[in-house]
N, C-alpha and C positions, 0 to 999 in steps of 0.2 A: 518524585511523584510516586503514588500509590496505587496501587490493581483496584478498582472500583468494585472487583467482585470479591477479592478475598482479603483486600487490605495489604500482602505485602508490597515491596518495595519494587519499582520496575525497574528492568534494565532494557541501556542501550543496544543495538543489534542492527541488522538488516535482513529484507527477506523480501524475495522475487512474489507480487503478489498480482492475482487478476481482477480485471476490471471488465463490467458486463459494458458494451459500447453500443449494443442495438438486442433485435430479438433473437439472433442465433451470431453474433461480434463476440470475442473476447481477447482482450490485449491483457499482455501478461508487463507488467514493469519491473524490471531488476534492478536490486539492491535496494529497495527501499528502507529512510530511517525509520523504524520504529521502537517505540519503549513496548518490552515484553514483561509476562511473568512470568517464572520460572513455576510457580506452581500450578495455580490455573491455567497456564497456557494462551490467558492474555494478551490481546493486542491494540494497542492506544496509538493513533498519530497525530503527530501535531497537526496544529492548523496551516502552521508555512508550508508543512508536507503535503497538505491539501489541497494549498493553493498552487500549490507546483504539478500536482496529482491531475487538478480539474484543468491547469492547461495545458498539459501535454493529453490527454485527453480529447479536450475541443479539437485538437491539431489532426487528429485522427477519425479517416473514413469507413463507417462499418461496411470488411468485407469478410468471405469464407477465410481469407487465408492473411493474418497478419503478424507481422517480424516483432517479437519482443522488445520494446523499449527499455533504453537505460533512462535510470533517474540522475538529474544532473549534480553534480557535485562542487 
């Protein structure tokens, strides 16, 4: 797969990312898969990541204070 911004090549990785969950919510998810680019600094996830993304997600109540999620493997 390709960097839709600069055309190079992406690579595999992982990387702890946040999710806004309400108006002042944010859960942080670690390890997630993503294809990166090493140039532009691109980041693309798949759709299974997505769908894995939106239901851990739904599973979660927005409060001031929430424990980071691992993404499951």
């Amino acid at each position: 797969m390709f960097c839709s911004t600069c055309g190079l090549e992406l690579f595999y990785g992982t990387a702890d990312l946040p999710f806004n969950i309400g108006p002042s919510s944010v859960v942080t998810i670690n390890q997630v898969p993503i294809l990166y680019c090493e140039k532009c600094r691109g980041v693309v996830l798949e759709d299974s990541t997505m769908e894995t993304i939106d239901k851990l997600l739904a599973s979660v109540k927005p409060s001031r204070k929430i424990k980071p999620i691992k993404f499951p493997t």
